[in-house]
SERO-4910 file (N, C-alpha, C, O; in steps of 0.05 Angstrom, whole numbers):
BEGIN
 pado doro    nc1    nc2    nc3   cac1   cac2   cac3    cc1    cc2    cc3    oc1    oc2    oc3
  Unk    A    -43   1079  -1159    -21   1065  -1171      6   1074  -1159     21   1056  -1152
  Unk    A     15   1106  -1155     37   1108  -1135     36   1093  -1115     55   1077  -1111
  Unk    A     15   1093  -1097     28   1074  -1065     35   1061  -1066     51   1056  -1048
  Unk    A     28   1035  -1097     32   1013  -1095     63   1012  -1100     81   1001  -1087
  Unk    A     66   1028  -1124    100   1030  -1129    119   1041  -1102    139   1030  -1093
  Unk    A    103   1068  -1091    121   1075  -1075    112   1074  -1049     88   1072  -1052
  Unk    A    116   1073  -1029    101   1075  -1005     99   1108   -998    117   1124   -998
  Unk    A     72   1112   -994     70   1139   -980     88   1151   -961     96   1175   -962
  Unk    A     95   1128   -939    118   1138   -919    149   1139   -933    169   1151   -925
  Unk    A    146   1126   -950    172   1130   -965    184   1093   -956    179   1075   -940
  Unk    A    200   1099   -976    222   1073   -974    238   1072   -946    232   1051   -935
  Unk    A    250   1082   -936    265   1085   -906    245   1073   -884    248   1053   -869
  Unk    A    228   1088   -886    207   1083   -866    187   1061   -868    173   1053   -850
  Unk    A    189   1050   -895    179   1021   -900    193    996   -894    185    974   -890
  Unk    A    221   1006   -894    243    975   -892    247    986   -866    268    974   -860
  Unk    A    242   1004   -842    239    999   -817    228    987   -802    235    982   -779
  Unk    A    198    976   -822    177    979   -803    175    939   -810    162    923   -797
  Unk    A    188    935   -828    186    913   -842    217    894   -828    221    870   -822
  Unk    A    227    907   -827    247    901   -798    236    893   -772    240    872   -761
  Unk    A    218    917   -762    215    905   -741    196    891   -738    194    886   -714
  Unk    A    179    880   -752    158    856   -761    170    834   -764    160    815   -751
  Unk    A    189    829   -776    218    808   -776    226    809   -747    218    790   -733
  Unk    A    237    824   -738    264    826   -709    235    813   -688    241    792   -677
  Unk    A    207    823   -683    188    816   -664    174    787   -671    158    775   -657
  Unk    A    184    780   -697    172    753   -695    178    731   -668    199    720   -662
  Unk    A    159    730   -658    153    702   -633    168    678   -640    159    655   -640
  Unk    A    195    684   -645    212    663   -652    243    660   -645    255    678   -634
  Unk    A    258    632   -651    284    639   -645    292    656   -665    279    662   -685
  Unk    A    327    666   -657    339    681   -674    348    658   -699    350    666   -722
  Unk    A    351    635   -693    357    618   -708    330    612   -733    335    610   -757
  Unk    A    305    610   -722    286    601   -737    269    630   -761    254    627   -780
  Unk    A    282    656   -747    267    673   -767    290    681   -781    282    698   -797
  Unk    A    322    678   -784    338    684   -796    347    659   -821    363    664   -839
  Unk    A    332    630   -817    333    617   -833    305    609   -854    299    592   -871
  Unk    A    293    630   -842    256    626   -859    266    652   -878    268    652   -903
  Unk    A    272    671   -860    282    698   -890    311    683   -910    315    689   -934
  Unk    A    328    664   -896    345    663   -913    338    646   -934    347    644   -956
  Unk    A    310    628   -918    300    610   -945    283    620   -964    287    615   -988
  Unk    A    258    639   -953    258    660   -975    269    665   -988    263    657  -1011
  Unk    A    293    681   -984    307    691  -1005    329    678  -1018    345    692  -1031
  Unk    A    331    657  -1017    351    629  -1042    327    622  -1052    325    639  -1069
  Unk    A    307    610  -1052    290    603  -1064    278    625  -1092    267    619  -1113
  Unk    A    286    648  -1082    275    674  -1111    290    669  -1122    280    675  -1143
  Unk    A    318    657  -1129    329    648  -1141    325    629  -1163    338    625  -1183
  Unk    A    305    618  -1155    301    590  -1181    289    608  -1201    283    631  -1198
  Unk    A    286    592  -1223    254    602  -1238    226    597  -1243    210    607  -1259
  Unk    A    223    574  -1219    196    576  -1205    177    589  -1199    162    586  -1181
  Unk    A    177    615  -1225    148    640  -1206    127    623  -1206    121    604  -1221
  Unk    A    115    634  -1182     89    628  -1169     88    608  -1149     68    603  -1135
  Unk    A    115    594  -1148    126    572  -1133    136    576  -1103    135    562  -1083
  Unk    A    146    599  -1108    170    615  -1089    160    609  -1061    172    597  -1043
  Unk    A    136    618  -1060    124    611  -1025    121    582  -1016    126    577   -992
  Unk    A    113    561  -1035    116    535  -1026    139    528  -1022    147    519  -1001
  Unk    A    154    532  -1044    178    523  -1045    213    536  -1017    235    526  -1009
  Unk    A    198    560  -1013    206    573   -986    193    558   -963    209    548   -947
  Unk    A    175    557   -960    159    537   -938    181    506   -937    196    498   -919
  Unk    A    179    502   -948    193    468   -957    227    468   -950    238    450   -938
  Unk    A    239    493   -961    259    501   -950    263    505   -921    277    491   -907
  Unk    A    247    528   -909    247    530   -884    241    507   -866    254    504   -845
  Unk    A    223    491   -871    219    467   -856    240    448   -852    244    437   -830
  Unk    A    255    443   -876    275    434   -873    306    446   -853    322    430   -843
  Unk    A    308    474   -849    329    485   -836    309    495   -808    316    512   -792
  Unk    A    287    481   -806    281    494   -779    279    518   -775    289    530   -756
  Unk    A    263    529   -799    254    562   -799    227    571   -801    211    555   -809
  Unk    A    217    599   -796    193    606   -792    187    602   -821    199    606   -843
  Unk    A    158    592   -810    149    596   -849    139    625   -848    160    633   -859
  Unk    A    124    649   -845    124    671   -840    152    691   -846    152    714   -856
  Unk    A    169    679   -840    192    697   -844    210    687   -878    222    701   -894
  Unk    A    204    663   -876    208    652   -902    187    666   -920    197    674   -941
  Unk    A    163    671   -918    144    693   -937    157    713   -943    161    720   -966
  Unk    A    166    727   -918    174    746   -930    199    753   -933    203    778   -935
  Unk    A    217    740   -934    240    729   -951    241    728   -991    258    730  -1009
  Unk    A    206    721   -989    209    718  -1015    208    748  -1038    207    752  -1063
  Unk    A    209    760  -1019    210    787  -1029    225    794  -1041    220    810  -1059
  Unk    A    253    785  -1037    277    789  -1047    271    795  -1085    278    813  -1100
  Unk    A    256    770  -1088    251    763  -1120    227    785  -1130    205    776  -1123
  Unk    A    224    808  -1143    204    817  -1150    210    824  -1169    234    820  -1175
  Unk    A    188    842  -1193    186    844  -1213    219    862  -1216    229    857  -1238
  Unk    A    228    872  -1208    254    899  -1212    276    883  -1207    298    888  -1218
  Unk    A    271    859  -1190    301    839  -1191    311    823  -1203    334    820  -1212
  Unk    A    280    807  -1203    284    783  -1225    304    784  -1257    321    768  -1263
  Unk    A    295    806  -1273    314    811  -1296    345    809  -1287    365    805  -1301
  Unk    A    343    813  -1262    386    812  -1250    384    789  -1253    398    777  -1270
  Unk    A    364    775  -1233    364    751  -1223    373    728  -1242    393    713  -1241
  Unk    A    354    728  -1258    354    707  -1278    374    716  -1303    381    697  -1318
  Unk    A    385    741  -1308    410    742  -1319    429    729  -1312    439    710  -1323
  Unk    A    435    739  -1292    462    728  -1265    458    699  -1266    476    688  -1278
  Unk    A    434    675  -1256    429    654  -1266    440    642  -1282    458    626  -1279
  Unk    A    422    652  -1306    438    643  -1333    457    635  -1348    461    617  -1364
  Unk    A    479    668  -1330    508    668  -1338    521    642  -1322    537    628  -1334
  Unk    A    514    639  -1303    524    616  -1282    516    597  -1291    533    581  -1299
  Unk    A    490    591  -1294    480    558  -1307    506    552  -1332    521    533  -1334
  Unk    A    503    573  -1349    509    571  -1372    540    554  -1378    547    534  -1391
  Unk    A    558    581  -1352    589    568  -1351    586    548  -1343    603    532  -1351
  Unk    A    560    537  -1320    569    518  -1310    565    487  -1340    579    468  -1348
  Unk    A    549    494  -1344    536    474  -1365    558    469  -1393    560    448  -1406
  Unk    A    572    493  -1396    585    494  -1422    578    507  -1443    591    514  -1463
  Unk    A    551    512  -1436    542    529  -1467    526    548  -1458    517    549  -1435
  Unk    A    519    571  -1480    510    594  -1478    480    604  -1484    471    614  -1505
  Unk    A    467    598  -1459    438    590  -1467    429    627  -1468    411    632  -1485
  Unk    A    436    640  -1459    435    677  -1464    424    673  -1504    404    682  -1515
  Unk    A    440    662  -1512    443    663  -1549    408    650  -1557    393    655  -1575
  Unk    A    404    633  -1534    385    613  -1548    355    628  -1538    336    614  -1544
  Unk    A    347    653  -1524    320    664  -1512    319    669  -1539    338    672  -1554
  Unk    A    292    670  -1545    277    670  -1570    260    709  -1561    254    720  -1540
  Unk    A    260    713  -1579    257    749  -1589    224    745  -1571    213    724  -1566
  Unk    A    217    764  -1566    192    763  -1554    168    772  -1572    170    796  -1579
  Unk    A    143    758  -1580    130    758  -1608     97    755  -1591     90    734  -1581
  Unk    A     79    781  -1590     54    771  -1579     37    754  -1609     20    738  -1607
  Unk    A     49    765  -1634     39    748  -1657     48    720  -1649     29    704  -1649
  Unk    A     75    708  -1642     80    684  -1637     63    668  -1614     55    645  -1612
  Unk    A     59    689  -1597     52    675  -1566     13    667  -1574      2    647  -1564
  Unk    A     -3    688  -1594    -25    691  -1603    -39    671  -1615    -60    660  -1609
  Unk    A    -18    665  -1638    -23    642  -1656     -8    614  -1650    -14    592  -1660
  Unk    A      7    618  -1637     15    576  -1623     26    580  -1593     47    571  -1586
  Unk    A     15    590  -1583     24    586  -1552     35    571  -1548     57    579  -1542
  Unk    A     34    535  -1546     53    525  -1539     72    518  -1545     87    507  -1529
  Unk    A     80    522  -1577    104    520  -1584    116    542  -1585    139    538  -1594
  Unk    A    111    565  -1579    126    588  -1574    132    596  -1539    149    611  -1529
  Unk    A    120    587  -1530    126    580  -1502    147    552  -1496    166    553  -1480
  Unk    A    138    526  -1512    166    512  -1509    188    519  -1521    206    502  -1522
  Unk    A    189    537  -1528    223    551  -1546    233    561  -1527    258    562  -1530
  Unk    A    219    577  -1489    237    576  -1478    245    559  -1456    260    566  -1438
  Unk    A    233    536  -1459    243    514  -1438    281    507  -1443    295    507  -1422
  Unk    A    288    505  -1456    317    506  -1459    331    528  -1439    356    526  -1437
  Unk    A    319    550  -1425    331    557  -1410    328    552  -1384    343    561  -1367
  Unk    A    301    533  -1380    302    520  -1354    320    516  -1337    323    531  -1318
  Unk    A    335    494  -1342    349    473  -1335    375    497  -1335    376    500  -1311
  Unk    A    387    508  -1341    414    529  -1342    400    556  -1320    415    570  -1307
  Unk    A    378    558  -1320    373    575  -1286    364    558  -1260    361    566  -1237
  Unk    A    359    534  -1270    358    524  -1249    379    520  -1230    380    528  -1206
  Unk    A    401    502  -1247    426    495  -1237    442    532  -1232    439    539  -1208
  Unk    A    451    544  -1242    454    582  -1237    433    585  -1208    440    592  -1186
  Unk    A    416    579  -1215    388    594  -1196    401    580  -1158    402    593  -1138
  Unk    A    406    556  -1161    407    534  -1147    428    547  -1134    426    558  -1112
  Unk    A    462    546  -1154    478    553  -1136    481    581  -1118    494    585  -1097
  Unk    A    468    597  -1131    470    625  -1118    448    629  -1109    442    653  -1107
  Unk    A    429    610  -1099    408    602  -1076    420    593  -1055    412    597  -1032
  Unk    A    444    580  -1062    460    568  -1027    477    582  -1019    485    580   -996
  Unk    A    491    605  -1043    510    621  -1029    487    647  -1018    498    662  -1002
  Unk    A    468    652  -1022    448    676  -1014    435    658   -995    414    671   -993
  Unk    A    432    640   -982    420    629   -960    442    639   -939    442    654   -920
  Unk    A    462    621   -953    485    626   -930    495    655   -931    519    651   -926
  Unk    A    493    672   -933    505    705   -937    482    708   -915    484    710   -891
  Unk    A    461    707   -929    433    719   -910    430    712   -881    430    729   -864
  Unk    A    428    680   -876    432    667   -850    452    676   -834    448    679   -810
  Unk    A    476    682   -846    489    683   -820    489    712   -814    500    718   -792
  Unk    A    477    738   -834    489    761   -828    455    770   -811    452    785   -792
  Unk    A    441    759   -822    412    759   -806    409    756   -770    397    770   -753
  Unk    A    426    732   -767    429    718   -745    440    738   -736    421    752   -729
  Unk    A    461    751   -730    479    764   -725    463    790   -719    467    799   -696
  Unk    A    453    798   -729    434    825   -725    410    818   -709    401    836   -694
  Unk    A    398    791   -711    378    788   -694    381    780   -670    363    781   -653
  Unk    A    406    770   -666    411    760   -632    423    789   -618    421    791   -593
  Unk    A    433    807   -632    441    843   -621    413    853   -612    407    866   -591
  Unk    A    395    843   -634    372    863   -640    356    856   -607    350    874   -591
  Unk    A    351    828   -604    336    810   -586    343    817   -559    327    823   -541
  Unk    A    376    815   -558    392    826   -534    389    843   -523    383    849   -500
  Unk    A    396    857   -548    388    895   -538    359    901   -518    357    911   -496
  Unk    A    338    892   -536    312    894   -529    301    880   -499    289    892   -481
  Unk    A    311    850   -500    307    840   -476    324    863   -447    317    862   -424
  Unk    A    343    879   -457    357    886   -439    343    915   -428    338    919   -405
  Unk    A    337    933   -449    309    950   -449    286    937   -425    276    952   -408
  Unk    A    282    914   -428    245    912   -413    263    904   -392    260    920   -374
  Unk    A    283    885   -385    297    886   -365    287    919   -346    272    926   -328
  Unk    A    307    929   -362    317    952   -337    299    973   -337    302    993   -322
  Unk    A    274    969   -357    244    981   -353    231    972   -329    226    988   -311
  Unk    A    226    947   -327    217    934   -307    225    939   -282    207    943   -265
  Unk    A    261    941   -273    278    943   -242    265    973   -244    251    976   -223
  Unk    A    263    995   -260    258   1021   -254    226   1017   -243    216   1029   -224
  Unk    A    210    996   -259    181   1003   -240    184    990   -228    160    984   -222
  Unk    A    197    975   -215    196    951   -188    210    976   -168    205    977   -144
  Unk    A    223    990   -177    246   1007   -150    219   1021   -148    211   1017   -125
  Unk    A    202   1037   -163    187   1066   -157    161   1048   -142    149   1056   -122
  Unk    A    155   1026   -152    137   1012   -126    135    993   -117    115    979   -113
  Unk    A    163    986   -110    167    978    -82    177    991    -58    178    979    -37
***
C-alpha cells in the first residue's frame, strides 16, 4: 500500500521520469502539449470515470495526442478533486447566482443504504453549477497548460535534437 501512495524512488524522481515519457513522445510539440492540456481541463468537469473519453474527444478536436491527453488526466485525482470541485462550485455558483455549497446534502451511509436513489438524486443540483465552474476553469487550465507546455517542449526537443546532432559530427569526425 506505500508504493502505491508513494513511489519508492520518491516523488522527484517520479515526475522526472514521467516528463520524459511526455517530452519523448513520437510527436509534435504542438500535438503532446495539447493532449496533456486536454487532459488536464477535462479533470475539471464532474464527469468521474469520463475523464479519458472525454480527454480523447478533446484532444481530437485540438489536434492532440490521445496518450498524452491520458496522461493529462492525472491532474484530477483523489487529493485534487476536493480543490477541484470546491473551486468549481464557488465559480458555477457566482456564476449562476446562487449558492449551491449550502445545498450538498450531509453524507448518510444509512441514507445511501436504505434509498439510494433518492439520496443520490439530492446531489444532482450540484451538477449543473460544476459543470458550468468545471467548464470555465477547464479553458483557462487548457490554455495556462498549452502554452506553458509548448514552450518547454519545443526547448526540450531543441535541446535534444542539438545533442544527437553534435553526437553524431563527433562519430562522423573519429570515423571518417
Amino acid at each position: 500500500m506505500r508504493d502505491f501512495l508513494w513511489p519508492r524512488s520518491g516523488w522527484k524522481r517520479a515526475s522526472i521520469y514521467i516528463w520524459h515519457r511526455i517530452a519523448r513522445i513520437p510527436d509534435t510539440s504542438h500535438s503532446i502539449a495539447a493532449g496533456v492540456a486536454s487532459g488536464m481541463a477535462v479533470s475539471f468537469t464532474p464527469f468521474l470515470g469520463l475523464h479519458f473519453i472525454m480527454g480523447f474527444g478533446v484532444a481530437w478536436l485540438t489536434r492532440g495526442n490521445m496518450l498524452a491527453s491520458a496522461i493529462g488526466t492525472a491532474v484530477g485525482n483523489p487529493w485534487t478533486f476536493p480543490f477541484i470541485f470546491a473551486l468549481a462550485a464557488k465559480i458555477g455558483s457566482a456564476i449562476l447566482g446562487r449558492d449551491v455549497l449550502s445545498d450538498v446534502p450531509i453524507w448518510s451511509w444509512d441514507a445511501l443504504l436504505s434509498a439510494p436513489y433518492d439520496y443520490l438524486a439530492s446531489f444532482l443540483p450540484l451538477v449543473f453549477p460544476l459543470m458550468i465552474g468545471g467548464a470555465l476553469l477547464g479553458v483557462i487550465v487548457w490554455l495556462l497548460g498549452y502554452f506553458a507546455l509548448k514552450g518547454v517542449l519545443d526547448s526540450y526537443k531543441n535541446a535534444r535534437a542539438e545533442r544527437v546532432k553534435k553526437k553524431s559530427m563527433q562519430e562522423y569526425s573519429q570515423n571518417g
